[in-house]
N, C-alpha and C positions, 0 to 999 in steps of 0.2 A: 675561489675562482668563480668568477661569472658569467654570466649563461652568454654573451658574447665571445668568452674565450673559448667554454665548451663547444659551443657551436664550430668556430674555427677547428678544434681539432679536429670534429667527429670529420670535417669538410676532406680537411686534407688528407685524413686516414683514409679515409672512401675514396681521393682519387688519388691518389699517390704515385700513381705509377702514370698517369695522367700529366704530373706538373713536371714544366720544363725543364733540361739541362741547363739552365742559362745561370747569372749568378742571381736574380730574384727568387728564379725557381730555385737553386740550391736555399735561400732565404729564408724562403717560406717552411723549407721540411725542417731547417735548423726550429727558427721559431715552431713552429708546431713540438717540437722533442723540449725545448727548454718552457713551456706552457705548460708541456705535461710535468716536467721533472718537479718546478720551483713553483707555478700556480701564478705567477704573474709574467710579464713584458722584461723583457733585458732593460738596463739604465743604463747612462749618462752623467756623470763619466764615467770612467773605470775604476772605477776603488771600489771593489769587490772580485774577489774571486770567480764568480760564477759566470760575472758581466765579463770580465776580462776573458776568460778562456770560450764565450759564447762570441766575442768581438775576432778573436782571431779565428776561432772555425768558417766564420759567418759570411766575416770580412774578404777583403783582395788580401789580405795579410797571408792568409795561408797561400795564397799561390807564389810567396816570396819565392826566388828559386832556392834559397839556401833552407827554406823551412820545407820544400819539396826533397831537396837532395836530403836530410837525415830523416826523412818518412821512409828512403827505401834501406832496408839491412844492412846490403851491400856498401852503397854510398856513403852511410854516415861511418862506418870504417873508415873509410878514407878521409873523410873530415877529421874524422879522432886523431887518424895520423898525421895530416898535415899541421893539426891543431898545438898538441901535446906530445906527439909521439907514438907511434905504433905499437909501445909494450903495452899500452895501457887496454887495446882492444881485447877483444877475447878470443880466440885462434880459429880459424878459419879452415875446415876440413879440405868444403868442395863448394862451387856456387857453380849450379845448375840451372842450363841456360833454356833448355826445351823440355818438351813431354816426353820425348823418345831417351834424353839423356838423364832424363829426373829415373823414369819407370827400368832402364838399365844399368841404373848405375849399383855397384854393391856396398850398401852402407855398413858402414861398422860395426859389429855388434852393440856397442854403446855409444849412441852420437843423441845430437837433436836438431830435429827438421824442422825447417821453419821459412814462408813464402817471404820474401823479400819484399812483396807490394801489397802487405797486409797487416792486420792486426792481431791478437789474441789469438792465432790460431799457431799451432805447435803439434808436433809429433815425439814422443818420450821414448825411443828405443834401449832401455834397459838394458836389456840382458837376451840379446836377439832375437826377440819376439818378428814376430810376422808383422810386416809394414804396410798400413791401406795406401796403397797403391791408387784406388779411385781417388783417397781422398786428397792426393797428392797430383793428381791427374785434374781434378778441380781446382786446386789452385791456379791453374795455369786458364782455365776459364774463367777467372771472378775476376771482375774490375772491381775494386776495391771500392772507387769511387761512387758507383752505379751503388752501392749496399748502401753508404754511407751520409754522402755525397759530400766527405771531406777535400777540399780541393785540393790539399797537398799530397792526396792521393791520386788525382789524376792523370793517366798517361802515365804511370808506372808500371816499367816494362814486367812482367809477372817473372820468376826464377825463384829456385829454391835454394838454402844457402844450410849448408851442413857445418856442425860445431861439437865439438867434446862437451860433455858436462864441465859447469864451470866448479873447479876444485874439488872434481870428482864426486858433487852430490846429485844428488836426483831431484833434489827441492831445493836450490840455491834460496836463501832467503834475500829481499830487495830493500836496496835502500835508496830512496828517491827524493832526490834533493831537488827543491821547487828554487826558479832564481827569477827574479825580476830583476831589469836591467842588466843584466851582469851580475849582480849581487843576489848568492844563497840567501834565501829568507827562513826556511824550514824544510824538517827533513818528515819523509814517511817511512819508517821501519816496517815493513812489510813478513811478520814469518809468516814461512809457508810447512807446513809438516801434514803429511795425511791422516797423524794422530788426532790432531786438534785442528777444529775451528780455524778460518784464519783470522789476524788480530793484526791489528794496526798501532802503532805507535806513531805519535806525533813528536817531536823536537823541535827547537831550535838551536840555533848551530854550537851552543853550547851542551848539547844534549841532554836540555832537560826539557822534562815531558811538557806539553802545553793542553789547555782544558778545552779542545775542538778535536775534532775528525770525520773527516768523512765517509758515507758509508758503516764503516767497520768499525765495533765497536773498541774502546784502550783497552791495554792493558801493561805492566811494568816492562819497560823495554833492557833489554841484556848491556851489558858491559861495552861503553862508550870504545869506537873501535879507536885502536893504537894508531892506524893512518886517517884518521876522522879530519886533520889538518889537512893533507894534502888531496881528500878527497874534495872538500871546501874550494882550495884553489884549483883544483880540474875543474869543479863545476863553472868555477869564476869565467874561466879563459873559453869554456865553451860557449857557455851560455850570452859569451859577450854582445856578439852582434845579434839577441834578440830581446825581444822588448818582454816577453815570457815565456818561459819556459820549465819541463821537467829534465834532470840528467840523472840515468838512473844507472846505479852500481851495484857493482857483488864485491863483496868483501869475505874474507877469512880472519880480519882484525889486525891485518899484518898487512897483506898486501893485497888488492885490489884489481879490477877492471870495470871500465865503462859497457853497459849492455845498450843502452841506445841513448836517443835522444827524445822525448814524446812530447810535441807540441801542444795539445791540445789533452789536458788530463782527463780520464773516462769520458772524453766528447761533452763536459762541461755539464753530466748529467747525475754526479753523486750529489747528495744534499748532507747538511751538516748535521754531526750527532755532538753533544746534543743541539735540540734545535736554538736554541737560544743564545748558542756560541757565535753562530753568523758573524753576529757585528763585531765582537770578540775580534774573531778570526779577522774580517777585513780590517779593521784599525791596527792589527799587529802584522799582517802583511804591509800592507798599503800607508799606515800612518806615519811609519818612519825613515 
């Protein structure tokens, strides 16, 4: 990186809170965050991964309204069902519309909390432990937008949205299927276990392993799931009216649901292991 790019970031880190709402100003923070991740400037065209999910954070893309309506919880259920069908979502407790009805309401000894107009953030009720309460009371304060300045988060209405454990595990494991065009290009097998590490697996839709990942280091992925086909065409059918996309599942190997939809994968900010797959990776997304 050089001492021109360094300089920009130190700039915009130093005023940050400074640069406008507008879409330049959301521009500039995106580039500043993709400067730091990758060390150089987005390109032209898009055949690469990183440019492509940098192009639609960046972009008017995100404020598509159908790539706003599955940024919120709620909403992209309804999508799922208008889509596919409503077996495929994952069941819906309670969707909690205020602060007064989030903070009284009695949640289940075993559920999972989770804000509707946000990301990575989650609450794990077990085995009826004590619920932060604050922390759920701040949801209801955070513009999601204002954190990120993802546009397809903007102006979502803040609520919280209550769920069973999916197939009654406490660490469902993920399996996220990337589509470009409409068409599955590869999968991320995601375990999640508090024993171990977590660990990434790469596929393609034949499920075998591929020599890239991001982030998170390989390792041998488990036994190709028995509905891996009709997981394939759900991705298809959702993913169809975007030009990219993640559709991310829980599976038990049998049968299945859709946990969301994620436009923009980690905010276009994981970089490739190893480094030397990059080009790998885009010519086998992109090349065919």
């Amino acid at each position: 990186m050089n001492l021109l790019m360094q300089g920009y970031i130190w700039l915009i880190r130093r005023y940050r809170r400074q640069v406008p709402k507008t879409r330049w100003g959301d521009y500039l923070i995106h580039l500043e965050r993709f400067l730091t991740a990758h060390g150089r400037l987005p390109r032209r065209p898009f055949r690469s991964l990183h440019d492509t999910l940098f192009h639609i954070k960046a972009s008017g893309e995100a404020l598509d309204p159908l790539r706003v309506r599955v940024s919120d919880k709620e909403y992209v259920k309804r999508y799922i069902s208008e889509t596919i069908g409503k077996q495929y979502n994952l069941p819906t407790i309670a969707v909690l519309r205020t602060v007064k009805e989030a903070l009284d309401y009695n949640y289940p000894e075993r559920c999972v909390i989770k804000p509707t107009h946000m990301s990575a953030e989650i609450i794990l009720r077990k085995q009826g432990e004590e619920i932060d309460l604050g922390k759920i009371a701040g949801w209801f304060k955070t513009d999601y937008y204002d954190l990120t300045r993802e546009k397809n988060y903007k102006g979502l209405t803040p609520k919280v949205i209550v769920e069973p454990f999916v197939f009654d595990k406490d660490l469902p494991d993920d399996y996220r299927i990337f589509c470009l065009n409409g068409r599955p290009k590869f999968i991320f097998f995601d375990e999640n276990n508090e024993d171990i590490d977590n660990f990434r697996s790469v596929l393609d839709t034949d499920w075998e392993q591929q020599p890239f990942s991001l982030k998170c280091g390989q390792r041998k992925p488990p036994e190709k799931p028995g509905c891996l086909k009709e997981m394939l065409e759900v991705a298809r059918r959702l993913s169809a009216p975007f030009s990219f996309i993640r559709v991310d599942f829980y599976t038990d190997g049998t049968t299945f649901h859709v946990g969301e939809l994620t436009n923009c994968h980690a905010a276009a900010m994981q970089t490739f292991l190893p480094p030397d797959s990059e080009a790998f990776a885009n010519e086998y997304i992109f090349g065919k």
